[in-house]
matplotlib code that plots the C-alpha trace (Angstrom):
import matplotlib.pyplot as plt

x = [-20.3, -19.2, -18.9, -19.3, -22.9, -25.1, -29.1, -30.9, -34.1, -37.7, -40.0, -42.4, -41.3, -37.8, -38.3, -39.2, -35.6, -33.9, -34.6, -34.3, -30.6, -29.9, -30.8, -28.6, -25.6, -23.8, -23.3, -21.5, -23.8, -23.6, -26.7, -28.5, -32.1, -35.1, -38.3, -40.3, -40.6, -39.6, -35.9, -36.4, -36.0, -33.4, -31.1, -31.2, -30.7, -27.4, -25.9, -25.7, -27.5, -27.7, -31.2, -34.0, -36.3, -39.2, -42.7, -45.8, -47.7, -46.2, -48.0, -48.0, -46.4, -46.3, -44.4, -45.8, -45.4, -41.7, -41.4, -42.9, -40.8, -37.5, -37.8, -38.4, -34.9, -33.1, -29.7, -31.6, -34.4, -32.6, -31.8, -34.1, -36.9, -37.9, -41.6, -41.9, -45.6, -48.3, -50.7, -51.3, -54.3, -53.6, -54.0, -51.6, -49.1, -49.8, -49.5, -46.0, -45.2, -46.7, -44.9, -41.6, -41.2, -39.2, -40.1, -42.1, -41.7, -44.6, -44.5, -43.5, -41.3, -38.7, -34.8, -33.7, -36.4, -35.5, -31.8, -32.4, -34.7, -32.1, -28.9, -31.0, -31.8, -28.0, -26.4, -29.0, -28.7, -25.0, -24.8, -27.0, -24.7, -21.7, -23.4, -24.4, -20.5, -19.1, -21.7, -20.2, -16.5, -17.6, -19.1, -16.2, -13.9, -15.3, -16.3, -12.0, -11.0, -13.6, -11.9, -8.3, -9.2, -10.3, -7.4, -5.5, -7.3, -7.3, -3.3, -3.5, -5.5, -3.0, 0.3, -1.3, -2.2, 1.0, 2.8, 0.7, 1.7, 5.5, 5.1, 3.1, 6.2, 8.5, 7.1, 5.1, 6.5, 5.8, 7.3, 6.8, 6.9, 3.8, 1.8, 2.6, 1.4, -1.4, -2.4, -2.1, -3.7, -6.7, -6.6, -6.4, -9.2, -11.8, -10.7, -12.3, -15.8, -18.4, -20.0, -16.8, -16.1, -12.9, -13.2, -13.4, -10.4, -8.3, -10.1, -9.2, -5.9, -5.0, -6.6, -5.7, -1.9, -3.9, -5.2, -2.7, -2.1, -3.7, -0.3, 1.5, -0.6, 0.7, 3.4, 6.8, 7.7, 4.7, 4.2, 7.7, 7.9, 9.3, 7.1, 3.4, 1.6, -0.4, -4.3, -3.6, -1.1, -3.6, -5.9, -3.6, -3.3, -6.7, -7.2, -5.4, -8.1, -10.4, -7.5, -7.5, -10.9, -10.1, -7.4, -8.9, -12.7, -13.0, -12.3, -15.3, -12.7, -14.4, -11.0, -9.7, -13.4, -12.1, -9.4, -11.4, -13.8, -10.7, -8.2, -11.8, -13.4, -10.0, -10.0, -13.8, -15.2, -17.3, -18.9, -19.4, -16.3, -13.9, -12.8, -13.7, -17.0, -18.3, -19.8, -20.7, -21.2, -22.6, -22.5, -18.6, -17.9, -16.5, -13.1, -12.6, -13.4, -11.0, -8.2, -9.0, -7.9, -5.4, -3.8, -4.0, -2.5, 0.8, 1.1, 0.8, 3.4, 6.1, 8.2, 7.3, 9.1, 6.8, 6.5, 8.2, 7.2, 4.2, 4.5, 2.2, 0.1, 0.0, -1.5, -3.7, -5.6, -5.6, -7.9, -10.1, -10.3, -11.4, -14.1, -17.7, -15.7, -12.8, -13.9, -16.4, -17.0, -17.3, -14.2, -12.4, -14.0, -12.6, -9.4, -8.7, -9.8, -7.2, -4.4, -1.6, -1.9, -1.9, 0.9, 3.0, 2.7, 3.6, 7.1, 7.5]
y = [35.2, 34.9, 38.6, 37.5, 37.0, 37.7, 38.8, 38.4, 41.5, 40.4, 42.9, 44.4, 48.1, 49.5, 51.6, 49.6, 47.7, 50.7, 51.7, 48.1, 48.2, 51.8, 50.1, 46.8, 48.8, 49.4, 46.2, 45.1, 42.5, 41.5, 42.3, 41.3, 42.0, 40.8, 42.5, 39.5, 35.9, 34.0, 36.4, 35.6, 31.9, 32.2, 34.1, 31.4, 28.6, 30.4, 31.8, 31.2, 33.0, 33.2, 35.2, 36.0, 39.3, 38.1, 40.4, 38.5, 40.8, 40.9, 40.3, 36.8, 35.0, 35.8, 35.7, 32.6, 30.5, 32.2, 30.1, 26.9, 26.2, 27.7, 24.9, 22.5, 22.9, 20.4, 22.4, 25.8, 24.7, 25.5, 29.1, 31.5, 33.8, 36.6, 38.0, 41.7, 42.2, 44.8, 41.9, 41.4, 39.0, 35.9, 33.6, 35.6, 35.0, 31.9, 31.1, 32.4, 30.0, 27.5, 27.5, 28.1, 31.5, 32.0, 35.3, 38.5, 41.9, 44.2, 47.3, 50.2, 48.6, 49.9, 49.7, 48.8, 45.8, 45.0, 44.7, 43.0, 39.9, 39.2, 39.4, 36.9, 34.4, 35.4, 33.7, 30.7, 29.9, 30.3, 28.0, 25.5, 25.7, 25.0, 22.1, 20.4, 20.5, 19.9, 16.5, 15.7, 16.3, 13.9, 11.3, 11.5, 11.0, 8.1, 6.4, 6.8, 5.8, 2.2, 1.9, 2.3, -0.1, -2.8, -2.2, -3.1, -6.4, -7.4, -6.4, -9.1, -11.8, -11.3, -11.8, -14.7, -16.3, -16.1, -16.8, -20.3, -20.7, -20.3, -23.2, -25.0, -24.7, -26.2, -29.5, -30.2, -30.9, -27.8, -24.9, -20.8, -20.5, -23.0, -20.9, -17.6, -19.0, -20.4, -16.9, -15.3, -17.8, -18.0, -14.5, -14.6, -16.9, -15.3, -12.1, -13.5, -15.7, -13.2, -13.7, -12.4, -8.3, -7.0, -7.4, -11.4, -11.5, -9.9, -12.2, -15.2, -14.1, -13.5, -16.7, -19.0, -19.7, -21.7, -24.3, -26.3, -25.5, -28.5, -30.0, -28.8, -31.3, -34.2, -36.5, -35.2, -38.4, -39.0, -35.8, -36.2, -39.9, -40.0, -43.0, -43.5, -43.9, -46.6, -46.0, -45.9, -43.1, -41.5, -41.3, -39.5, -36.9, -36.5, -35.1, -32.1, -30.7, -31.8, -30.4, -27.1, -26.0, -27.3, -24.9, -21.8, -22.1, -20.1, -16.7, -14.8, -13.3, -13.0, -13.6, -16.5, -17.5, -17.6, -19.3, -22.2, -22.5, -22.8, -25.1, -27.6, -27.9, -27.5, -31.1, -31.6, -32.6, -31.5, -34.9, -35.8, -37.9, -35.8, -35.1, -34.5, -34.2, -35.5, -32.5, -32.0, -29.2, -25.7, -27.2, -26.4, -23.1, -20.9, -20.5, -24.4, -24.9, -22.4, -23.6, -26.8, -26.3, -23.7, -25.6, -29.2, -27.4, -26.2, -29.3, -31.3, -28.6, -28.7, -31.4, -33.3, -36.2, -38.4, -37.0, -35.8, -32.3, -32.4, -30.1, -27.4, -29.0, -32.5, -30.3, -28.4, -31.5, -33.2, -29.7, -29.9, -34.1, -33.4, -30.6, -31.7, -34.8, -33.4, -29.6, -26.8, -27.2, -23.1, -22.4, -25.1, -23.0, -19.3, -21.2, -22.8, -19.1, -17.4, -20.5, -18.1, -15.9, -18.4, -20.0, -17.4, -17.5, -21.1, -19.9, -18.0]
z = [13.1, 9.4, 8.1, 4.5, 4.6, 1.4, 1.8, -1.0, -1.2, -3.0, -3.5, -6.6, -5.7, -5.8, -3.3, -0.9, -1.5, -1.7, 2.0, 3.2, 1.5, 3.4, 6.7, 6.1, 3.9, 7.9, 8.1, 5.7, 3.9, 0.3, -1.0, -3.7, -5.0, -7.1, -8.2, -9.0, -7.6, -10.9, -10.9, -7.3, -7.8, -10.2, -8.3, -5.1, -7.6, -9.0, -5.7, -2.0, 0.3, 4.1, 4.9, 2.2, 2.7, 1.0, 0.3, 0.4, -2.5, -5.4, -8.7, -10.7, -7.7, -4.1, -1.7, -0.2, -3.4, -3.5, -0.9, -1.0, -4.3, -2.2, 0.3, -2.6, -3.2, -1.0, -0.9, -0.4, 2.1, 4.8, 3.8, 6.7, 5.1, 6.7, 5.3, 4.7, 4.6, 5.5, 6.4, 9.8, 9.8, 11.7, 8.8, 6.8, 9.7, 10.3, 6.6, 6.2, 9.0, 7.4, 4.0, 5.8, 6.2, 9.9, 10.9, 9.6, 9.6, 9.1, 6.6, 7.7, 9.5, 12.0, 11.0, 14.9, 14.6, 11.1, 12.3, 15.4, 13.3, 11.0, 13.1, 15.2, 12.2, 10.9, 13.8, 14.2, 10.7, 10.6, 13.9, 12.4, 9.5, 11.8, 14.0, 10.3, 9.4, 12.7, 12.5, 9.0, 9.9, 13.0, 10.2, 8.5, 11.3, 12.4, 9.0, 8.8, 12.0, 11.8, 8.0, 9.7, 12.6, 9.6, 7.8, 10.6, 11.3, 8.0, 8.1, 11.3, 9.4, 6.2, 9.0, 10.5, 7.9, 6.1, 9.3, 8.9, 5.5, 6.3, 8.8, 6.2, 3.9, 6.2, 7.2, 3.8, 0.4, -1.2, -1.6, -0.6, -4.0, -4.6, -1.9, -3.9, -7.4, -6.2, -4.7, -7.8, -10.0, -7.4, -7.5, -11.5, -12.0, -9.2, -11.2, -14.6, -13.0, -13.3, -10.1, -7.9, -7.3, -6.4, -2.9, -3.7, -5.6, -2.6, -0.2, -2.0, -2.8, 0.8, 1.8, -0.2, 1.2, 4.1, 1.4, 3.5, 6.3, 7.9, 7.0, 10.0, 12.6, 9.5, 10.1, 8.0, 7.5, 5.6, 3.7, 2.6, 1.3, -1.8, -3.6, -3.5, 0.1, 1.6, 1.8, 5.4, 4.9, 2.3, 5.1, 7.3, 4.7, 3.9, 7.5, 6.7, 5.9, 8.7, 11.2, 9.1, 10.3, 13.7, 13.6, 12.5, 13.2, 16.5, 14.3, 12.7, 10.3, 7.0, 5.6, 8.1, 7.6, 3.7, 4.8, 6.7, 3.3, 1.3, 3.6, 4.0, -0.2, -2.1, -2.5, -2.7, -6.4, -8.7, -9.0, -5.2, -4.7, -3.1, 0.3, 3.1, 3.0, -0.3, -1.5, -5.2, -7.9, -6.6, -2.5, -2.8, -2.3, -5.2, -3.5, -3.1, -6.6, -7.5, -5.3, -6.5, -9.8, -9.7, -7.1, -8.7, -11.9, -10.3, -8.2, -11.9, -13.5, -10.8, -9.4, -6.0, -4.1, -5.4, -8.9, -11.8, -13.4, -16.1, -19.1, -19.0, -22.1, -20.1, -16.8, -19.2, -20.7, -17.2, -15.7, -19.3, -19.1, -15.6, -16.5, -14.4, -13.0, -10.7, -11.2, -12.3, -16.1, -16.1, -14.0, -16.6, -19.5, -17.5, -17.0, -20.5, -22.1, -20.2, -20.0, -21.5, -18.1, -15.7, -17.4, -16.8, -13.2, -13.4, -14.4, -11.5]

ax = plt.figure().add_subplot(projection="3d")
ax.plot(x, y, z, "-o")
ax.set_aspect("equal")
plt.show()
């Protein structure tokens, strides 16, 4: 047992704590006394205490008030008060069991009782004590050890997907360096809507290298071709997106699960015409409409087999032309208000 422990004396006459601190002065507690309940109740909301010796008369406010309002005081409630009282009625017992009070000790009382009572509630308080922080430290542990075990499969997910996204590079048109802009412009844009937290923008960052990845199941030979494709060709490429979620539906994942939402709506439409499902306005998810137009942006701005580079102030009237046609009039708004930044990552 802790050998630091501080007592804390109530009681109306001095000399009544005077004897009480000759008894306890062998052991070694830090004592500390009051001669009325209102300094009583000061004292235990300024210090620490590990046992209170509490008389049940005193004028103004007994000991039984004392401590009702002591157990009112969620950090102090626990705190073990022992009543020092004359009264030996059975309601007067029961009532300091009733407001709290662990034990009693009746006046005069005898030191070897007196000793005995509170080494008892010393160490079942201090135990309690230790049980309560041992639980904590247990809480702690494991809040740690589940946050470490997410980290690492979020760490997974991140590998994956840009594993994917490497492979993506190699048999489509773009570049590693298309998949990292749009990353950060996705991650730029979800960082200015309103709706998104923080958590949002590092989803959407991370996921949004698999917008297409449902290019690796596409023929080269047509992802490659240098002039304009066939509408039979066109409709090869359109399934990129079908074969996306084909690829990475089995995972629960909320960021492959990001991934899917992304890889499926990027090149859905505000107005209902896009692929592959025809959805319109608010029935595409916020991540497609972001990829959608981050993603259509650097595509415009950077050269392709099948297309000369657009100046940035060409791209940047195609996105506001396009505004509730192609893509979300208040993403175009976010996007036009903060064109300088994203700009920059265009010259990456």
């Amino acid at each position: 047992m802790r050998t630091d422990l501080n007592l804390l004396i109530v009681d109306d006459v001095i000399d009544n704590i005077q004897v009480i601190m000759n008894v306890l002065k062998e052991n070694n507690y830090n004592l500390a006394y009051a001669l009325n309940g209102k300094e009583a109740l000061e004292l235990v909301k300024e210090n620490d205490y590990d046992l209170i010796l509490l008389d049940i008369m005193m004028p103004e406010m007994d000991g039984y008030e004392v401590c009702e309002r002591i157990k009112k005081i969620p950090e102090k409630k626990d705190i073990p008060i022992i009543f020092l009282t004359a009264k030996t009625s059975i309601d007067d017992i029961s009532k300091a069991f009733e407001v709290g009070g662990v034990d009693y000790v009746t006046k005069p009382f005898n030191a070897d009782e007196l000793l005995a009572r509170i080494k008892t509630h010393l160490e079942l308080y201090t135990l309690q004590r230790t049980l309560i922080q041992n639980n904590q430290d247990l809480r702690v542990k494991s809040e740690l050890r589940e946050k470490r075990l997410k980290d690492e499969i979020q760490e997974t997910q991140r590998e994956l997907i840009y594993m994917l996204a490497e492979i993506t590079e190699v048999v489509s048109d773009e570049t590693g360096k298309h998949i990292k802009r749009v990353a950060d412009a996705s991650k730029l844009l979800a960082h200015y809507c309103p709706s998104l937290n923080e958590e949002d923008e590092e989803v959407i960052f991370t996921a949004a290298p698999m917008h297409d990845v449902g290019k690796i199941a596409i023929d080269p030979k047509i992802l490659h071709k240098p002039g304009p494709l066939t509408d039979e060709e066109f409709e090869i490429v359109k399934n990129h997106t079908i074969l996306a979620q084909k690829i990475l539906k089995r995972s629960d994942r909320k960021i492959i699960k990001a991934a899917t939402i992304v890889a499926m709506q990027h090149h859905e439409k505000w107005d209902g015409t896009g692929y592959p499902k025809g959805l319109k306005g608010h029935d595409i998810h916020i991540y497609g409409r972001i990829v959608a137009i981050v993603d259509v942006f650097d595509a415009l701005v950077h050269k392709r087999v099948y297309k000369e580079a657009w100046d940035k102030e060409k791209a940047k009237k195609y996105i506001q032309d396009n505004a509730g046609i192609q893509f979300d009039p208040k993403l175009v708004e976010i996007f036009l208000e903060h064109f300088e930044e994203f700009a920059i990552i265009e010259d990456e």
